[in-house]
C-alpha positions in Angstrom: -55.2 -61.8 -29.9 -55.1 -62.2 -33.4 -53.0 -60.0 -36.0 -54.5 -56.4 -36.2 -54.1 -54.8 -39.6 -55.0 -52.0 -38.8 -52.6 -51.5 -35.8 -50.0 -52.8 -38.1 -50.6 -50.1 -41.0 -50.6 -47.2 -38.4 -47.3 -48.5 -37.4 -46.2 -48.4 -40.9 -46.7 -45.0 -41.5 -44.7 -44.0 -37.9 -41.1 -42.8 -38.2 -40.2 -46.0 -36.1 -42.4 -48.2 -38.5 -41.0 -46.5 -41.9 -37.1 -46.8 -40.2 -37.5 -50.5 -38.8 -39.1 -51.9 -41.8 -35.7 -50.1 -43.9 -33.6 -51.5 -41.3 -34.8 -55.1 -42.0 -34.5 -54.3 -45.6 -30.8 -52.9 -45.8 -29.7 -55.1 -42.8 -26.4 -56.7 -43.4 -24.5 -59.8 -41.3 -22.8 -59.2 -37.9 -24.9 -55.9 -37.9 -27.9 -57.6 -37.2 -26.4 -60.4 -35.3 -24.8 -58.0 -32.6 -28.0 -55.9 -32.1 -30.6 -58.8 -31.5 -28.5 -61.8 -30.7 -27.5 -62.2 -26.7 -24.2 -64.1 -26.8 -22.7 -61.9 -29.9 -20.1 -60.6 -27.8 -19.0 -64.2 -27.2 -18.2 -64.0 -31.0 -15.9 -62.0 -33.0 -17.0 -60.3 -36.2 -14.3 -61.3 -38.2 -15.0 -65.6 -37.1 -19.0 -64.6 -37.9 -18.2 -62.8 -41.5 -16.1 -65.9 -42.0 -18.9 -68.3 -41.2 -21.4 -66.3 -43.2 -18.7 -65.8 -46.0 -18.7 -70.2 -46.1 -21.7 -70.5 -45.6 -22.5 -68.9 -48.9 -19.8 -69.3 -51.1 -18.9 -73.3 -50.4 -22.9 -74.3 -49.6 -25.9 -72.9 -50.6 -24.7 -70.8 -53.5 -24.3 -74.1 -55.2 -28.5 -73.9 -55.1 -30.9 -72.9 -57.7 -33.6 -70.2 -55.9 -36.4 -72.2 -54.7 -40.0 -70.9 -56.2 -41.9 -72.6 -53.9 -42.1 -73.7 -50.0 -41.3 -77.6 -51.1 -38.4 -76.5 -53.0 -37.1 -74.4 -50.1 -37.6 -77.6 -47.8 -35.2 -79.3 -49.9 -32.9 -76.5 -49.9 -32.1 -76.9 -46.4 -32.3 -80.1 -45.7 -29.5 -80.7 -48.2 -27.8 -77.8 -47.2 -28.3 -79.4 -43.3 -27.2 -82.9 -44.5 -24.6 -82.5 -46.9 -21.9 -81.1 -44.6 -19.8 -78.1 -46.1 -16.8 -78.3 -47.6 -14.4 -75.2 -47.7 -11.7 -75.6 -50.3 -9.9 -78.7 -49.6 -11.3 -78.9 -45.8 -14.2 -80.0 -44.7 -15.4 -77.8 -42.3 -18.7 -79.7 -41.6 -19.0 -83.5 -42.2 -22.1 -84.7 -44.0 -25.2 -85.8 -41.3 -23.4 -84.1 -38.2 -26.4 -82.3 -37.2 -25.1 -81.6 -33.9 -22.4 -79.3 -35.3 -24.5 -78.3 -37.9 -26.8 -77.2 -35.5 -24.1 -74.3 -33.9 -24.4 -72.4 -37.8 -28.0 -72.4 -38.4 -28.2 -68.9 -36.8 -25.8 -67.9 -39.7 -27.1 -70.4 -41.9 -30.7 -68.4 -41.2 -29.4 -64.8 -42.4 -27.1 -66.4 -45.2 -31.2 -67.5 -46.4 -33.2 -64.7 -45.7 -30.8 -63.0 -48.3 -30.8 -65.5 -50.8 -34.6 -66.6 -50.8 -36.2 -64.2 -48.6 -39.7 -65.4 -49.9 -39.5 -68.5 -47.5 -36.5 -67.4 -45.2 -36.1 -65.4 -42.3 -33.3 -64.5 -40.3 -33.4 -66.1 -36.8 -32.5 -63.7 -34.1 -34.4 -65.8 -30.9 -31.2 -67.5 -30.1 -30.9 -67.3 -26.1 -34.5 -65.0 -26.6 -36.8 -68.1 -26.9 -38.3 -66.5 -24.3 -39.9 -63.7 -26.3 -41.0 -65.8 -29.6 -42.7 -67.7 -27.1 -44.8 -64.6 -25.5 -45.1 -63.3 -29.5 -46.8 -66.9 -30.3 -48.9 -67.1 -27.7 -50.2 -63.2 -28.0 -50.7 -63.6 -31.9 -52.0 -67.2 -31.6 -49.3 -68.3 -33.9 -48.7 -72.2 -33.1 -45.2 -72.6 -32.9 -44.1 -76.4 -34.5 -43.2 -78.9 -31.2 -40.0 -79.2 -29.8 -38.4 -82.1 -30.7 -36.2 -84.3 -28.2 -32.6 -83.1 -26.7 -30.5 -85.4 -28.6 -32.4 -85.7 -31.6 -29.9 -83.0 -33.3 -31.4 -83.5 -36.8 -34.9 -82.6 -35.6 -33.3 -79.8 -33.7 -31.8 -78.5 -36.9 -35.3 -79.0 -38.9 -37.1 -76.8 -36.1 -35.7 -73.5 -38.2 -37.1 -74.8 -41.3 -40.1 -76.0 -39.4 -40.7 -72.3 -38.0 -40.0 -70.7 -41.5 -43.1 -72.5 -42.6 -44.8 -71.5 -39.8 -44.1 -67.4 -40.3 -44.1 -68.4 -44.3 -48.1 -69.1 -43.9 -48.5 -66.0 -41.1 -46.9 -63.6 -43.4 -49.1 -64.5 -46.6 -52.4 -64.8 -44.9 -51.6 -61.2 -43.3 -50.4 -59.7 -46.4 -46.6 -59.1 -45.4 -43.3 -58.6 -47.2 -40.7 -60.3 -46.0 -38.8 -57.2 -44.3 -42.7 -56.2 -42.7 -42.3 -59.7 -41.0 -38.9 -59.2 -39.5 -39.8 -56.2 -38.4 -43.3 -57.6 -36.7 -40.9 -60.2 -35.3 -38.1 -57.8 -34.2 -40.0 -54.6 -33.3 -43.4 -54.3 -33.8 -44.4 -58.0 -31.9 -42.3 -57.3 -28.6 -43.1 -53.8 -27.9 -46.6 -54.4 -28.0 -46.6 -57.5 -25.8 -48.5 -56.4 -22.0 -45.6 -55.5 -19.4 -47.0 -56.9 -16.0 -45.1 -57.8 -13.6 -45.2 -61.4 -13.0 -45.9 -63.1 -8.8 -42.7 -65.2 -8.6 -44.0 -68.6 -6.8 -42.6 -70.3 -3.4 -39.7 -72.6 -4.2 -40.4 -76.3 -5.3 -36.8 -77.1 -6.1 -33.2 -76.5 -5.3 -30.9 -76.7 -8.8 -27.2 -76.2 -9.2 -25.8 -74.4 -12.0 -22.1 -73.1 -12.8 -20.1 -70.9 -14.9 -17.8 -68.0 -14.7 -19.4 -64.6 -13.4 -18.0 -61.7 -14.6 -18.8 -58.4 -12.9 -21.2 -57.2 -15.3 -23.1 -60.1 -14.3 -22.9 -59.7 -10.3 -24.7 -57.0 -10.5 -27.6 -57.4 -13.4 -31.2 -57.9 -12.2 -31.5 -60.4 -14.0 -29.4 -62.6 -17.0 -29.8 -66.0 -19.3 -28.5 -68.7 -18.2 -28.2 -72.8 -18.7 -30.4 -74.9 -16.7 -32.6 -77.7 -16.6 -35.6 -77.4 -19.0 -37.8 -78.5 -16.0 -37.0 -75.6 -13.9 -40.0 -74.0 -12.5 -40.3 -70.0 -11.6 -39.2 -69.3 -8.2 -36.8 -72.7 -7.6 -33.9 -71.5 -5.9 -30.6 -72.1 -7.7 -26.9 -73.1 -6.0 -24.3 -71.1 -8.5 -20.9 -72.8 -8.8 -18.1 -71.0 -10.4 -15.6 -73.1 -12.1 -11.7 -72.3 -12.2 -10.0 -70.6 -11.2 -12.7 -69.7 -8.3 -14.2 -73.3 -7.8 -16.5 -72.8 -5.1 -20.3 -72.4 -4.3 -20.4 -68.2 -4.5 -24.0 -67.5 -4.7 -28.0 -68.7 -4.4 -30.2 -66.8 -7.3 -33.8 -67.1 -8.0 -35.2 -69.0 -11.4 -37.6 -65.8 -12.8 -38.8 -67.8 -15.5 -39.8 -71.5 -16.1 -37.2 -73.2 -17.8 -38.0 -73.8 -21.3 -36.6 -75.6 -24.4 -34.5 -73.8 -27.1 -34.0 -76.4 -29.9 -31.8 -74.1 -31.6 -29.6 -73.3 -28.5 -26.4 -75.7 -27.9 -27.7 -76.4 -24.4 -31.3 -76.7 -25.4 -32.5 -76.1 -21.7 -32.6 -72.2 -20.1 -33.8 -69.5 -17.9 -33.4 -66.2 -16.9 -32.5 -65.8 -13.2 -32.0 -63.1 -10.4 -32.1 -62.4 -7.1 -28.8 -63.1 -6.5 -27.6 -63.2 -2.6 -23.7 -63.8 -2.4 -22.7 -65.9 0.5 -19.4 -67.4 1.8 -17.7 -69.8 -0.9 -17.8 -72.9 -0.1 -14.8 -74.5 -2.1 -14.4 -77.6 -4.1 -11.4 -78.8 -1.6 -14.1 -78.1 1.7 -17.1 -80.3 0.1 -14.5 -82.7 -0.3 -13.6 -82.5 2.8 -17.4 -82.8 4.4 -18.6 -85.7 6.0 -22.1 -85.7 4.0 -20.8 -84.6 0.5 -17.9 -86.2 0.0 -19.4 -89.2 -1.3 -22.0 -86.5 -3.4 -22.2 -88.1 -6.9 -21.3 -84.7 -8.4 -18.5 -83.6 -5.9 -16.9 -86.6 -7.3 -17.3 -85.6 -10.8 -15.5 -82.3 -9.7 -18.8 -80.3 -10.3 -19.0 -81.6 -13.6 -22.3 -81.1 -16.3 -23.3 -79.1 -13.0 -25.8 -76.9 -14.6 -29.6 -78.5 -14.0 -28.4 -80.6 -11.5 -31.0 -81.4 -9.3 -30.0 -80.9 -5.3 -32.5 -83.0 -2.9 -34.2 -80.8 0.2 -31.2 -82.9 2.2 -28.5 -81.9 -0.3 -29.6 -77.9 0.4 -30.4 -78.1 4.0 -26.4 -79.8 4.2 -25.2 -77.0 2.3 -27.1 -74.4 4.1 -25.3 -76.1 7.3 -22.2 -75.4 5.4 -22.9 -71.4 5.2 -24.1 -71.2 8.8 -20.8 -72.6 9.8 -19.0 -69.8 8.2 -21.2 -67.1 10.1 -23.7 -66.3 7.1 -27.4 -65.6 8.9 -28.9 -68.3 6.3 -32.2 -66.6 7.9 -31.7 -64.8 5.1 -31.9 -67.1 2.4 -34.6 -68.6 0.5 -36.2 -71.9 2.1 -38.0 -74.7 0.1 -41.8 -74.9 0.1 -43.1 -78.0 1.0 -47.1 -78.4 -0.4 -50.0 -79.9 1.3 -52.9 -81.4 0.8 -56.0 -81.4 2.3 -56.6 -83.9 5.4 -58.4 -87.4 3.9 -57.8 -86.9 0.7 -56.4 -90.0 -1.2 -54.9 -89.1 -4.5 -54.5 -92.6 -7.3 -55.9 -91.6 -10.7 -56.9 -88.2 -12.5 -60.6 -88.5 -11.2 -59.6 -88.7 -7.6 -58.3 -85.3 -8.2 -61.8 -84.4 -9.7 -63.6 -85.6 -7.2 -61.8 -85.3 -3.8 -59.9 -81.7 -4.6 -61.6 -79.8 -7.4 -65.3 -80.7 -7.1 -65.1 -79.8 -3.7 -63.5 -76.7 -4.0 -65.9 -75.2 -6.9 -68.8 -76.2 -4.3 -67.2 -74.5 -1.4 -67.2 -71.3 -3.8 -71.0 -72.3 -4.2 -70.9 -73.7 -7.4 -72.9 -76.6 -8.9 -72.5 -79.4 -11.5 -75.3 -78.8 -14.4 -76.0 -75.5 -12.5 -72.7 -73.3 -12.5 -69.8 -76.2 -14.4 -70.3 -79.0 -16.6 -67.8 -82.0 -17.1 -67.2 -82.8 -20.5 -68.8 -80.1 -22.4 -68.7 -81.0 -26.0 -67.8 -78.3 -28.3 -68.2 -78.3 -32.0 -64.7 -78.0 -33.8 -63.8 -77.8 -37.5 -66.8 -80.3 -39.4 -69.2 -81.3 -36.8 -65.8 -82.5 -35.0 -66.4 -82.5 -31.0 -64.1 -82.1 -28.4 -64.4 -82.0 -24.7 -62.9 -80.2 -22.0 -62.2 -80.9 -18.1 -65.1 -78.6 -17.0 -66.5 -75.5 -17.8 -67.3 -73.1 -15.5 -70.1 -70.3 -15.7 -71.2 -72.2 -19.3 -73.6 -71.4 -21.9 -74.1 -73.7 -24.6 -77.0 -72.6 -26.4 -77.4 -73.6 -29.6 -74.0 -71.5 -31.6 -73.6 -69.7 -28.8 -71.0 -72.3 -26.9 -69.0 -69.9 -24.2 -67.9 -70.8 -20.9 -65.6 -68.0 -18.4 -63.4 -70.6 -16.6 -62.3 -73.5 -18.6 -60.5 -76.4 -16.1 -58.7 -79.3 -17.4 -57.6 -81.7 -14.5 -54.3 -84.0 -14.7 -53.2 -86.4 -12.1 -49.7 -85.1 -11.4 -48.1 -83.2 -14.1 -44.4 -83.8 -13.6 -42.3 -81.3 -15.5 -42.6 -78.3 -17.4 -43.1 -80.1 -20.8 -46.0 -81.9 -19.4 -47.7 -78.1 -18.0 -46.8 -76.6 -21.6 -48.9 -79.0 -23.4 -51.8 -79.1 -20.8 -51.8 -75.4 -21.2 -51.5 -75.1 -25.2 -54.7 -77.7 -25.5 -56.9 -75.8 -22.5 -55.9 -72.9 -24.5 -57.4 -74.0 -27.6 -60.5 -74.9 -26.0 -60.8 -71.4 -24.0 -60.3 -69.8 -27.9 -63.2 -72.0 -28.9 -65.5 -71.2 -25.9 -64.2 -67.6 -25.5 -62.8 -67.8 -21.9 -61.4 -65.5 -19.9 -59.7 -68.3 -17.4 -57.6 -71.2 -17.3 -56.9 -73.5 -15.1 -54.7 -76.6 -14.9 -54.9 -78.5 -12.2 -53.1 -81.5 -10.6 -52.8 -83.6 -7.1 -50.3 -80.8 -5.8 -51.8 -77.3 -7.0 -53.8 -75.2 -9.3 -52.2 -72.7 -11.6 -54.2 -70.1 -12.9 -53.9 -68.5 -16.6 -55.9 -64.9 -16.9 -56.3 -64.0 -20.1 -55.1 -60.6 -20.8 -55.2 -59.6 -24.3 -54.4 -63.1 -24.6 -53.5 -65.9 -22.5 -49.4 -66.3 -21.3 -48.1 -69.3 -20.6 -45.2 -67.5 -18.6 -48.0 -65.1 -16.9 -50.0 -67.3 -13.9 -50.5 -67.8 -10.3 -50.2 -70.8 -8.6 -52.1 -72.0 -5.4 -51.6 -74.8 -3.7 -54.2 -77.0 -2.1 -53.1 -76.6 1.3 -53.2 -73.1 0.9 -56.6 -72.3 0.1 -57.5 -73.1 3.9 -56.5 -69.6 4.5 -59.3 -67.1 3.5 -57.7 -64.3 1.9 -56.0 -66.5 -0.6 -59.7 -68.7 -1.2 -61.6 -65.2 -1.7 -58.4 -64.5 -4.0 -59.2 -67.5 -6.1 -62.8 -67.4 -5.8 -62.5 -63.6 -7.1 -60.4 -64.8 -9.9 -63.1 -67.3 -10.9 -66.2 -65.3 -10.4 -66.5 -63.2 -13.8 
């Protein structure tokens, strides 16, 4: 869905609109931090004044105002380079990104106020989550993620998004306030509120942390984790000291995903939460099988996205029996199949021994119902060509397909699904689809488009599955628009 103007001048004129847009205007430091930013009771007002209060006085009040987006690029990446020094201490050495990179939410309001042209104050830390859903609904294409320990690139995704929202906010005729208010208002409470199928289990991760009792009994909270954490993977929950012991197995609610701009880069938000027996540090010490557990001998340390194996969870599930906990009533692995005589080696196999086959057994045809490679027209005479299309029509201009499928061999983490799904995506915008599917040597998942297409909003069916006939006519139903 692309930016309605209209939509956005009725909002304008609301109460909420008129109050929202002041609110962005007048908005002043902590203020703003405390009401958008998930982990500002972690920090006190007085330490974030101070940091603002720095950030200004010993940094970038040292600047000219940039008057264009290139001088505003150098702006920061001095500002992110040079280090700060406050009075005779240096607070922030020259090039230590990584450091540098725990200020650039301050950094970000300290800029929207001095060059608000090209600025904007970032209030997505721990709610990557939601810029993500925003992007995807407005089609905005967010810049790529760059690598965990590439801190500098890390600290360049801020500038790299104000450029982004920079070019959004001129082509749709926005002041900078009306922008952080789309962002901060307007955009999230008009994104669709479905509830989302939570998928079997692929993977068992640990995570740890204190739990206070706020968080025992939330539906849901944010949390560290692997990046390649998929929706539905149960999760182990250590609490350190002074508890140090297993406590509880959650539920991932989300895919994991990457927040450059968050210290731990990977997170999710996770539920569910069943509270079982502890099983202490001393007693997996103690254990015959996990005694010798790489991280039972690093005391449980850089636990969080630690990946357990299917023996590592069916040892500790051992564990809880032991102590009289019905693990009946906890959640069990899913192990997919495959088809019988199938022989999986490179992307085509998948093709032509999984998906072919399944789009004939729904009674659909190659040249008659899908085509392979169906070259579309793209910018000048450029031509691109997806997977398949399904229920096609290519007549001359008139290039539109329902279903478009793009086929992988094996698809091994969440990175790898992200970017399948963000180029099927721009060839479903090109051929006006409804559909998406990605598919792979283990499953299908399935992207309806709603509004717009989600990448957080799918349902997954694995091969093995689609022997049983409710969930094939579910599919089938799905794909027959």
């Amino acid at each position: 869905m692309k930016f309605n103007q209209y939509t956005w001048n009725l909002y304008k004129q609301t109460v909420i609109g008129i109050e929202m847009i002041k609110y962005f205007s007048d908005a002043r430091g902590y203020a703003l931090f405390k009401d958008y930013c998930l982990h500002a009771n972690f920090i006190p007002e007085d330490l974030y004044n101070d940091w603002l209060e720095n950030i200004y006085c010993y940094s970038v009040s040292d600047y000219d105002h940039p008057t264009s987006l290139e001088e505003a690029k150098g702006l920061y990446i001095s500002l992110i380079t040079l280090g700060i020094r406050v009075e005779e201490q240096q607070w922030l050495p020259a090039n230590d990104f990584k450091n540098m990179l725990e200020i650039i939410q301050p950094m970000s309001y300290v800029l929207s106020q001095f060059a608000p042209e090209y600025f904007f104050p970032y209030l997505f830390l721990c709610r990557i989550f939601e810029l993500n859903k925003i992007a995807d609904f407005f089609n905005i294409d967010l810049p790529n993620i760059p690598k965990r320990t590439d801190y500098k690139g890390r600290c360049m995704y801020y500038w790299e998004l104000c450029e982004v929202l920079y070019l959004f906010r001129k082509e749709n005729g926005l002041s900078p306030a009306e922008l952080w208010s789309f962002l901060y208002d307007f955009a999230p409470n008009n994104l669709p509120s479905k509830k989302i199928d939570i998928p079997k289990p692929s993977q068992v991760w640990l995570i740890g942390g204190r739990l206070c009792q706020e968080d025992k009994s939330l539906e849901s909270k944010f949390w560290q984790s692997s990046p390649d954490t998929k929706k539905g993977d149960i999760l182990v929950h250590y609490e350190t000291s002074p508890i140090s012991a297993v406590t509880c197995i959650e539920i991932s609610l989300t895919d994991g995903v990457i927040d450059p701009l968050f210290r731990y880069y990977g997170c999710i938000y996770i539920g569910n939460r069943i509270a079982i027996p502890h099983i202490t540090l001393k007693e997996f010490r103690e254990d015959e099988y996990f005694s010798s557990h790489p991280l039972i001998r690093k005391n449980f340390q850089g636990v969080n996205g630690w990946s357990m194996s299917s023996e590592d969870y069916s040892e500790l599930l051992r564990m809880i029996k032991a102590k009289g906990f019905d693990i009946d009533t906890l959640p069990k692995l899913y192990t997919p199949t495959l088809p019988k005589n199938v022989s999986i080696e490179k992307e085509r196999d998948v093709e032509l021994q999984l998906l072919e086959p399944l789009l004939n057994s729904m009674g659909w045809y190659e040249n008659k119902d899908f085509i392979r490679q169906l070259p579309i027209h793209a910018g000048r005479g450029h031509r691109i060509f997806p997977d398949y299309a399904l229920h096609y029509d290519n007549k001359p201009d008139e290039e539109k397909a329902k279903v478009l499928i793009e086929a992988k061999l094996y698809m091994k983490n969440n990175q790898e699904i992200e970017e399948a799904f963000l180029q099927a995506r721009s060839y479903a915008c090109l051929l006006e689809s409804t559909v998406i599917i990605l598919c792979d040597k283990r499953c299908l998942i399935v992207y309806e488009k709603k509004d717009s297409f989600d990448r957080d909003r799918y349902k997954k069916y694995y091969w093995g599955e689609l022997k049983n006939t409710d969930i094939f006519n579910e599919l089938k139903n799905k794909l027959n628009i």
